[in-house]
VMD Tcl script that draws the C-alpha trace (Angstrom):
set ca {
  {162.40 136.67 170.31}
  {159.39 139.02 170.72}
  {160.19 140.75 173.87}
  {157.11 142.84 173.75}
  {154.84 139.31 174.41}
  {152.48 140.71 177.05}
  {152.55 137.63 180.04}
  {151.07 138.49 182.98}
  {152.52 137.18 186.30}
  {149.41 136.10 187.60}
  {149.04 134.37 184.42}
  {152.51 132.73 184.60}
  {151.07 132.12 188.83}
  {148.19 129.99 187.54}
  {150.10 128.13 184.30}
  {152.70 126.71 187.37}
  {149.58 124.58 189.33}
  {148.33 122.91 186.55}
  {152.11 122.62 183.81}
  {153.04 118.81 183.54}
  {156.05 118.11 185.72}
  {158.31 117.34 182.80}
  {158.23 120.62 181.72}
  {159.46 124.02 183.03}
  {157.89 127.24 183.04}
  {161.09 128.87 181.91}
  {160.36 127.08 178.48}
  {157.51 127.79 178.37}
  {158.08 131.47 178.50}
  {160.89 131.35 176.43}
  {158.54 129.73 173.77}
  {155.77 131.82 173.95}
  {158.29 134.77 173.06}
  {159.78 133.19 170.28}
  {157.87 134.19 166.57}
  {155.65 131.16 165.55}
  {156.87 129.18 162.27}
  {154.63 129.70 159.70}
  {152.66 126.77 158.28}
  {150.53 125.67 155.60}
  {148.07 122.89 153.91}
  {147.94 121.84 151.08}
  {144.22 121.70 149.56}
  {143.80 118.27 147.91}
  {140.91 119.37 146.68}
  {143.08 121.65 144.24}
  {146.56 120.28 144.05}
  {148.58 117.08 144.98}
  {151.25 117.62 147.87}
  {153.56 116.53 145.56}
  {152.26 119.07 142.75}
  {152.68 121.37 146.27}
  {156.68 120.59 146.70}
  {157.34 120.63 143.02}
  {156.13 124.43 143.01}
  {158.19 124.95 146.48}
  {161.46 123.97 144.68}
  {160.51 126.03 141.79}
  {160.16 128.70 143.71}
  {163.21 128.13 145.97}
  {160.65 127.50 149.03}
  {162.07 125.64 152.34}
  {159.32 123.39 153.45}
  {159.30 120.97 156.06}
  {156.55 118.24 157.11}
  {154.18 118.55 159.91}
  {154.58 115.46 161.58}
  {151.05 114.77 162.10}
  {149.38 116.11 158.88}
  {150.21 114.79 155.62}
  {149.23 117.35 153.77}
  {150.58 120.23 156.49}
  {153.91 122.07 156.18}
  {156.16 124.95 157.85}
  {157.48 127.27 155.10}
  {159.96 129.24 154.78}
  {160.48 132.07 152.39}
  {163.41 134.82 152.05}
  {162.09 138.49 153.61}
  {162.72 139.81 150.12}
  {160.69 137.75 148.38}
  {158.05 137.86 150.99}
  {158.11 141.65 151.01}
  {157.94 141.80 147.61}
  {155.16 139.31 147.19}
  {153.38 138.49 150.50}
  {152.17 134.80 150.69}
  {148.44 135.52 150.63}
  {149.11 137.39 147.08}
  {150.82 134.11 145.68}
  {149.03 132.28 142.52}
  {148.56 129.24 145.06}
  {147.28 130.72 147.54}
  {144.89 132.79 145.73}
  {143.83 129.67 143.81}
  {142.79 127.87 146.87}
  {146.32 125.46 146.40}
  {146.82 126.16 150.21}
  {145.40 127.59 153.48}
  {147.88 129.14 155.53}
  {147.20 126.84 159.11}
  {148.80 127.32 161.94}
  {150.00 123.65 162.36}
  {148.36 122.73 165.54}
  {145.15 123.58 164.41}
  {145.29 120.50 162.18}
  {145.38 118.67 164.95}
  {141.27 118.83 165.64}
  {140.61 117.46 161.95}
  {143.51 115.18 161.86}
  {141.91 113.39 165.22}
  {138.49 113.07 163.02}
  {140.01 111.83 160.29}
  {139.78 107.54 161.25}
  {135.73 107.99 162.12}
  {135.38 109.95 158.60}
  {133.56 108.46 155.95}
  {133.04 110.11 152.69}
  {129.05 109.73 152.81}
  {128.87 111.00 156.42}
  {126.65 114.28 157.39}
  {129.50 116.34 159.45}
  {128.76 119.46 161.46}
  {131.34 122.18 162.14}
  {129.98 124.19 164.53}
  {131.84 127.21 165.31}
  {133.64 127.02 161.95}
  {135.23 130.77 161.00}
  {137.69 131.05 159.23}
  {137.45 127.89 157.49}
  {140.83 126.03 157.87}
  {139.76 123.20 159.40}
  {135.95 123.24 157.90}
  {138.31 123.36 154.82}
  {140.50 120.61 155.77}
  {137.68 118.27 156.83}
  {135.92 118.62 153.16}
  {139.07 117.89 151.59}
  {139.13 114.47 153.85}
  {136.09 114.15 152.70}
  {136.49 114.44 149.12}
  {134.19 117.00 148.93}
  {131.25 114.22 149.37}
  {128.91 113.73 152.04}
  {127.41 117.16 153.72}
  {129.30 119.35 155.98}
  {127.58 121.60 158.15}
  {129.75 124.68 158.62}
  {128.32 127.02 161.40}
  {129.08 130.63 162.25}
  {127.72 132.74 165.05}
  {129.63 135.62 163.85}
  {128.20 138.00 160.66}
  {131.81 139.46 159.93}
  {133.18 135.99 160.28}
  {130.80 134.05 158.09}
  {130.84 136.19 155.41}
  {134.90 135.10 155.58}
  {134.18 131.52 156.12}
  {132.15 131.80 152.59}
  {134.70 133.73 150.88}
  {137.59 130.58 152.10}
  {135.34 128.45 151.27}
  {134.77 129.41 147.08}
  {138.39 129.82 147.25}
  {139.16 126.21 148.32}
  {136.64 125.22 145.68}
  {134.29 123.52 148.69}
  {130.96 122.54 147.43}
  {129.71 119.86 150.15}
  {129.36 122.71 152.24}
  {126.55 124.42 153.87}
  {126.95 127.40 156.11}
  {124.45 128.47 158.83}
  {124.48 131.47 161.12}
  {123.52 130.75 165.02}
  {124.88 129.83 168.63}
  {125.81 126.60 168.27}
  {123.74 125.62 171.49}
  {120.28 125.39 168.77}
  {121.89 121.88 167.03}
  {121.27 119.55 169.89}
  {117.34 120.79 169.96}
  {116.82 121.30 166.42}
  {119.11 119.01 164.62}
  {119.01 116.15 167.22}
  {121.23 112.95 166.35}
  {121.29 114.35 162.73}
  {125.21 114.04 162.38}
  {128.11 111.87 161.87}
  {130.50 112.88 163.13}
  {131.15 116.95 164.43}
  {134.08 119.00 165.26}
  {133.46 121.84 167.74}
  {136.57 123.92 167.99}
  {135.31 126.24 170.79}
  {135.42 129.76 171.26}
  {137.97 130.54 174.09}
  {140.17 132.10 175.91}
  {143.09 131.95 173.43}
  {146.08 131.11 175.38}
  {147.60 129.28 173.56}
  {147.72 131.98 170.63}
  {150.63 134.55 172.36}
  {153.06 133.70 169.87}
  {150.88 135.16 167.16}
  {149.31 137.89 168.87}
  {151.44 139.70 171.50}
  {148.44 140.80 173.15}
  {146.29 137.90 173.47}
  {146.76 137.85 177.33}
  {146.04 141.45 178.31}
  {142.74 140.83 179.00}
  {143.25 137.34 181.20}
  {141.91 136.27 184.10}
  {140.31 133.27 185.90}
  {137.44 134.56 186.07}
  {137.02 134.91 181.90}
  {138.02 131.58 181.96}
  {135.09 130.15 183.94}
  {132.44 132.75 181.95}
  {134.06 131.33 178.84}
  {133.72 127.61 180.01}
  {130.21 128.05 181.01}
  {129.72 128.80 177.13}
  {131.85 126.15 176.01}
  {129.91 123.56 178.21}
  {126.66 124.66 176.91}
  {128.06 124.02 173.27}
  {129.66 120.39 173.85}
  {126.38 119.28 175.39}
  {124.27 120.24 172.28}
  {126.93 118.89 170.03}
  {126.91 115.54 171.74}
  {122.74 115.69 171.43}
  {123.05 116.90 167.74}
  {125.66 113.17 167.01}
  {123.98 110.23 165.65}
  {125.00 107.15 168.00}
  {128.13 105.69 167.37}
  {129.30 109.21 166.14}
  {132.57 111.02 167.16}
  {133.10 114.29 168.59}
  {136.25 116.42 168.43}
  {136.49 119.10 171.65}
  {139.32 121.49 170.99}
  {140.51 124.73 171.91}
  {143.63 126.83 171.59}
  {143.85 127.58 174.87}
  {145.66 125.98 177.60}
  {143.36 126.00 181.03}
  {141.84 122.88 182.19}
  {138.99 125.23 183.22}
  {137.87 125.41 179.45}
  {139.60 121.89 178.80}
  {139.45 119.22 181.24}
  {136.77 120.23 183.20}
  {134.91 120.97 180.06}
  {135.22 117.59 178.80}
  {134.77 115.94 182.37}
  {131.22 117.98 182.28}
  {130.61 116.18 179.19}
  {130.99 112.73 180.83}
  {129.26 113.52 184.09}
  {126.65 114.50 182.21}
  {125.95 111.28 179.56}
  {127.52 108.59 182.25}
  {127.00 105.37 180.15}
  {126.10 106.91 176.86}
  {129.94 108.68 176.14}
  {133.52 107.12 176.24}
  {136.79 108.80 175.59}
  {138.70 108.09 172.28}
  {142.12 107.95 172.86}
  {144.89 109.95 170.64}
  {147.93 108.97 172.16}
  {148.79 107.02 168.95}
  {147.19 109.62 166.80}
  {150.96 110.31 165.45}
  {154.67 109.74 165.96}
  {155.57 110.89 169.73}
  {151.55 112.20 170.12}
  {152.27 110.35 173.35}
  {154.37 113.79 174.41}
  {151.12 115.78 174.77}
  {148.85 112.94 175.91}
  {147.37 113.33 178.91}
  {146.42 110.38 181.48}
  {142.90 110.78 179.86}
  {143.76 110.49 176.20}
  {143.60 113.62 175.53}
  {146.19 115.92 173.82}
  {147.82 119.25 175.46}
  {150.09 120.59 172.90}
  {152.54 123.28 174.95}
  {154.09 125.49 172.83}
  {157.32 124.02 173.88}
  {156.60 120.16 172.69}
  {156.56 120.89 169.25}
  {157.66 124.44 168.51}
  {153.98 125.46 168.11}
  {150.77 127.37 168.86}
  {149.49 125.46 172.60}
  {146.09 123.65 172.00}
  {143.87 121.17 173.15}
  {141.90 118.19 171.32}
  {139.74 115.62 172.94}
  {137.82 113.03 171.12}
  {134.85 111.09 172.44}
  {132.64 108.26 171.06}
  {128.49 108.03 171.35}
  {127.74 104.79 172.49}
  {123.96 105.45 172.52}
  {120.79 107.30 171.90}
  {119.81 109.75 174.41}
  {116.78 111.55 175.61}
  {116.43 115.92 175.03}
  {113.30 117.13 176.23}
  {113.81 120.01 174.29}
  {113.36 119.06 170.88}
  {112.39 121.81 168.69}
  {111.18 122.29 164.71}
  {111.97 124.88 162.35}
  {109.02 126.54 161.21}
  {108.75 128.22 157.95}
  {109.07 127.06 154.10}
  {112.26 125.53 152.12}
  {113.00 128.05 149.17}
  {114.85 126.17 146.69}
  {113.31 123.46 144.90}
  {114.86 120.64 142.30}
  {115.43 121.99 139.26}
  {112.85 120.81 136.86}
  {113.67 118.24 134.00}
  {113.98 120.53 130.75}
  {116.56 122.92 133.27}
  {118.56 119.82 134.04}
  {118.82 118.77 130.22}
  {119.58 122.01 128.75}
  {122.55 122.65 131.33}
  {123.62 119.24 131.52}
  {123.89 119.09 127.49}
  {125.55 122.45 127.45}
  {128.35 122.29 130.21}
  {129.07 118.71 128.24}
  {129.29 120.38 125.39}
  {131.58 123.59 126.74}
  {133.83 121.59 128.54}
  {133.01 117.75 128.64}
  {131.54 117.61 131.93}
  {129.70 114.66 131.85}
  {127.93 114.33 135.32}
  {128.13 116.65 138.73}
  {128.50 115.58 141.90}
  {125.36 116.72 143.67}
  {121.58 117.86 143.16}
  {120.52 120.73 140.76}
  {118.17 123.15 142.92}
  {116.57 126.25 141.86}
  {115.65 129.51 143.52}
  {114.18 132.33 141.52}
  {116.33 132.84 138.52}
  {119.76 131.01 140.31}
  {120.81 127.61 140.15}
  {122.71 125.87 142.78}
  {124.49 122.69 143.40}
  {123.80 120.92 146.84}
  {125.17 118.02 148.07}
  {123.74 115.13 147.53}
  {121.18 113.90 150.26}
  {120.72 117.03 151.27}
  {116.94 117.01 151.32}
  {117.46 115.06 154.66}
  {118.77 117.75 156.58}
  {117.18 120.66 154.79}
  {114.04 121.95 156.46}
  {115.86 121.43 160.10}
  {117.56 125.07 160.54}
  {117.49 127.70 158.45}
  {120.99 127.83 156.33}
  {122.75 130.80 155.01}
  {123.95 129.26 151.98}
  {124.18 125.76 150.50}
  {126.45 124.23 147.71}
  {127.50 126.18 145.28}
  {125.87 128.80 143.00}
  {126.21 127.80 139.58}
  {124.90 130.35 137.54}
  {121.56 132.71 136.53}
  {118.92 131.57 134.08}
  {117.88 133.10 131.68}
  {115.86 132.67 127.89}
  {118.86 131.20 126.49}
  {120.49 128.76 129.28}
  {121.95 129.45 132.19}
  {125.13 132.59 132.87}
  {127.89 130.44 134.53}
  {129.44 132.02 137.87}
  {132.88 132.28 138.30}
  {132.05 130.21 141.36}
  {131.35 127.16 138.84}
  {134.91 127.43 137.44}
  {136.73 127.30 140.85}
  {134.70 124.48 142.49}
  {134.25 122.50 139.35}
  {137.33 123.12 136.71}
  {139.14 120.29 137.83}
  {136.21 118.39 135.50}
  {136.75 119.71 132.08}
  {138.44 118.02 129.53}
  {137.98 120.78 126.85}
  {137.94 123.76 126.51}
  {140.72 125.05 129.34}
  {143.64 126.67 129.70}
  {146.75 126.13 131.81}
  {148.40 129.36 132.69}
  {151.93 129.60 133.63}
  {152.81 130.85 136.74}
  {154.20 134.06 135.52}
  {150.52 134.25 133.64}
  {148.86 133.37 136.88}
}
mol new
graphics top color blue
foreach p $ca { graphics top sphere $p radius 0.5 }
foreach p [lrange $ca 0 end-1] q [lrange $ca 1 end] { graphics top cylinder $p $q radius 0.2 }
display resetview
């Protein structure tokens, strides 16, 4: 038990008016106090889960399931081996084989999942560090587009780094306040998650002093944020689309009243999708709405929020806006395409890729396919994947061509052992 857990009283005061009547706040103290279980995904975009528990037991690893992710786990490893070699210095971590994810937080993607389809445009719009931006492009088997957007420069430059290492390349990152997507991208997307900046309640267990700064009054500066990014997202959704609300906090000030904005505000045009079914004994957190309020005491975990609603039809903004200013890539020309086509087939047997060859200067990327539909609406940070440099003799791979696209050779590779590794 942490015993240092900073909980203020008036804190604890406010938590009482609003904490379902089936549970106690003496649990939920007691749980906030207790050390968080470590978790992690496995990236199917890298490794199998069961390529994932065959390493565990090689490695003497205790793993069990996260009841509503099939590829999520809690892990345990011995202090000794841990100190010896941390988790983040591990070959499969460092090879993008898994993202350590605090379990609820797969809860936002995991809600997505049954209105994913691998085609679909996605938006993630406040998407630092990457787990779940990371999660959703594994659903989507690394087809389609995903938007991944950043406000923060220190975080997206993260994001990008999780994001080579999970070998992600139906990504495209952009850096703004997610409020500019319902103007500028308007009914562009899918489906989008927007995990919203907050107040971070529900995040004690892993830092002691996420509290020390709380009040009721953050909370209502925070939701007044929060409301002015869930009303672009739902302008930026194609009708018909989903969007996924969540926090990891615990308030119905950034919660409830956040989503109940939402529905005040589009009446006819917005329904709530339930998740009471969303898993085994969801029905624990699920509120009279649909929603789900994980408590740190339901499921031994991090307290968060997830709400998921359905566009029913088009609506008007009056505040549609255009990006001004010239796209600087352009498709790679014919003779490019040949040459590196015929010499990656030749290297390694890659056959085919799974996107669009596009050119900037002397670099060549891979984008995702379709992208030209969405690529003159914002300005993006990055897009795809950088594949390498021309120059008078071909094209000088990036090591960013190996981790997003090795899984595709057939010759030419090498399979290190772990000890290698």
């Amino acid at each position: 038990m942490n015993t240092s857990t900073y909980i203020p009283q008036n804190f604890i005061d406010d938590v009482k008016t609003y904490l379902p009547d089936n549970l106690s706040i003496e649990s939920f103290i007691d749980y906030c106090q207790k050390p968080l279980r470590r978790s992690v995904r496995v990236n199917t975009l890298k490794m199998t889960v069961t390529e994932f528990k065959q390493y565990c037991s090689a490695n003497n690893w205790k793993i069990e399931a996260v009841p509503w992710c099939d590829t999520g786990f809690w892990l345990e490893r011995s202090a000794e081996e841990e100190e010896a070699l941390p988790l983040g210095s591990t070959d499969v971590h460092l090879s993008g084989g898994i993202y350590v994810q605090e379990a609820s937080s797969m809860l936002p993607p995991m809600a997505l999942e049954s209105s994913l389809k691998e085609d679909d445009i996605v938006l993630d719009m406040a998407a630092a560090p990457g787990s779940k931006t990371s999660q959703i492009a594994a659903m989507m088997n690394n087809q389609g587009i995903l938007v991944a957007n950043e406000l923060s420069s220190s975080r997206l430059k993260v994001l990008v780094a999780n994001m080579k290492r999970m070998g992600v390349h139906n990504c495209a990152l952009s850096h703004f306040d997610g409020a500019v997507f319902g103007d500028y991208m308007f009914e562009c997307f899918d489906n989008i998650q927007l995990d919203a900046p907050c107040s971070g309640e529900g995040t004690v267990r892993k830092d002691a002093d996420a509290l020390k700064n709380w009040s009721i009054e953050s909370n209502t500066d925070i939701a007044t944020v929060q409301k002015q990014l869930i009303k672009s997202a739902f302008y930026a959704l194609k009708p018909g689309g989903s969007l996924i609300y969540s926090t990891c906090t615990l308030t119905p000030i950034e919660n409830q009243a956040v989503c109940q904005y939402l529905l005040d505000e589009f009446a006819d045009c917005v329904e709530i999708e339930s998740l009471n079914s969303l898993f085994e004994n969801a029905d624990k957190a699920c509120t009279s709405e649909g929603y789900l309020h994980v408590w740190p005491q339901i499921f031994d975990s991090e307290g968060f929020f997830i709400a998921k609603f359905k566009k029913l039809n088009s609506v008007d903004n009056p505040n549609l806006k255009t990006k001004k200013g010239a796209f600087p890539f352009s498709s790679a020309d014919k003779k490019l395409t040949q040459t590196f086509m015929s010499a990656i087939k030749k290297q390694f047997g890659i056959k085919s890729l799974p996107g669009e060859l596009t050119i900037r200067d002397k670099e060549l990327w891979l984008f995702p396919e379709r992208f030209s539909e969405i690529e003159n609406k914002i300005k993006y940070s990055r897009i795809g994947i950088k594949l390498g440099t021309t120059h008078k003799n071909g094209v000088r791979l990036e090591h960013e061509f190996a981790t997003a696209l090795g899984k595709l050779a057939e010759s030419n590779t090498y399979a290190l052992t772990q000890s290698q590794a």
